[in-house]
Wavefront OBJ file of the C-alpha trace (Angstrom):
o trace
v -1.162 -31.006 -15.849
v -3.857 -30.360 -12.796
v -2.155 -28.885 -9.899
v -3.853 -29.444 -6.794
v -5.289 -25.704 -4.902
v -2.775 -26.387 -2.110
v -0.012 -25.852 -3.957
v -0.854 -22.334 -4.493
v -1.415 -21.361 -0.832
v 1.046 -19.601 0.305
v 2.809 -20.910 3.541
v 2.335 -18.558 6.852
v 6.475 -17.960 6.596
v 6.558 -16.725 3.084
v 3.263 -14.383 4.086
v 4.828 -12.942 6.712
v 8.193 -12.270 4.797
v 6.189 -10.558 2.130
v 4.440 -8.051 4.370
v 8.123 -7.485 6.443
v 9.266 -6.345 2.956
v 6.448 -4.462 2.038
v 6.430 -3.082 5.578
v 10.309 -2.071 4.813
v 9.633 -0.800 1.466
v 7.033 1.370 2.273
v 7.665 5.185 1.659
v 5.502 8.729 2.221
v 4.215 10.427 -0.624
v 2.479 13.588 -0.235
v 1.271 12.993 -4.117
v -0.347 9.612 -2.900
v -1.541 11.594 0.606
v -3.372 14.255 -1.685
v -4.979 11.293 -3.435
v -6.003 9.979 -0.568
v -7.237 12.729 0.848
v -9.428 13.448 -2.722
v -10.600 10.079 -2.361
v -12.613 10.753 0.598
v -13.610 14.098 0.125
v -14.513 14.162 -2.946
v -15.541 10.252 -4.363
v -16.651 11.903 -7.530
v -13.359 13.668 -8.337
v -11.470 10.596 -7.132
v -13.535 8.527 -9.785
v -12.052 10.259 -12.905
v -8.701 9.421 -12.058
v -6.846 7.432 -14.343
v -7.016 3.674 -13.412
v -2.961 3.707 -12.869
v -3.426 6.179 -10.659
v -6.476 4.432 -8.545
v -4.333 1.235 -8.901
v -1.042 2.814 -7.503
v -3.194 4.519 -4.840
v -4.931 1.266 -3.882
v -0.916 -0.657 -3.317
v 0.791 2.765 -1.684
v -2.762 2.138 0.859
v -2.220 -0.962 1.979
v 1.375 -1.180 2.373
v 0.823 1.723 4.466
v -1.400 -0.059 6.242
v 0.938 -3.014 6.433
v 4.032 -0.306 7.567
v 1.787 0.957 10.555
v 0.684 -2.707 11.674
v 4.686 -3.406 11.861
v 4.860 -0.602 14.153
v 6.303 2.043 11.482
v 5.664 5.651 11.741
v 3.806 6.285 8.611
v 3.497 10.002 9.502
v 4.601 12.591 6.955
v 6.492 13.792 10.249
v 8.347 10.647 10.700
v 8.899 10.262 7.117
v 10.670 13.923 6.572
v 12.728 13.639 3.420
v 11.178 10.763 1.561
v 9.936 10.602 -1.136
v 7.842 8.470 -3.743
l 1 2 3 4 5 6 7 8 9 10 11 12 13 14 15 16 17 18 19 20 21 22 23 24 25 26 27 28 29 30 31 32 33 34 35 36 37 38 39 40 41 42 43 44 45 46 47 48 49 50 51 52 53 54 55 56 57 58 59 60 61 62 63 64 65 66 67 68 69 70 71 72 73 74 75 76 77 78 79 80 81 82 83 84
């Protein structure tokens, strides 16, 4: 059976529902932070890290990056008591 590429586009209502709930999902990690951090400080070091670890990094990233476009604090200091 051919399926036609439009039927895989996602429709702008379900896109925008997704990044609400990865928006509302989001939570701090200082664990991720350090990563983070290591990742731009030291690009070598950051390279040896496992690829589950880059992966996870790369997702906790960008739905941080979706939580602050919603208008979410995504300081550690308005994040106090959450964790990973």
């Amino acid at each position: 059976m051919i399926m036609k590429a439009e039927h895989y586009s996602e429709n702008p209502d379900r896109q925008a529902t997704k990044l609400r709930l990865r928006a509302g999902l989001w939570k701090y990690s200082a664990e991720m932070e350090r990563l983070a951090e290591l990742s731009v400080s030291n690009p070598d070091g950051a390279g040896r890290l496992s690829p589950t670890l880059r992966m996870s990094l790369g997702y906790y990233l960008n739905d941080k990056k979706i939580a602050a476009q919603s208008g979410r604090d995504v300081s550690a200091a308005g994040n106090e008591g959450v964790t990973a």
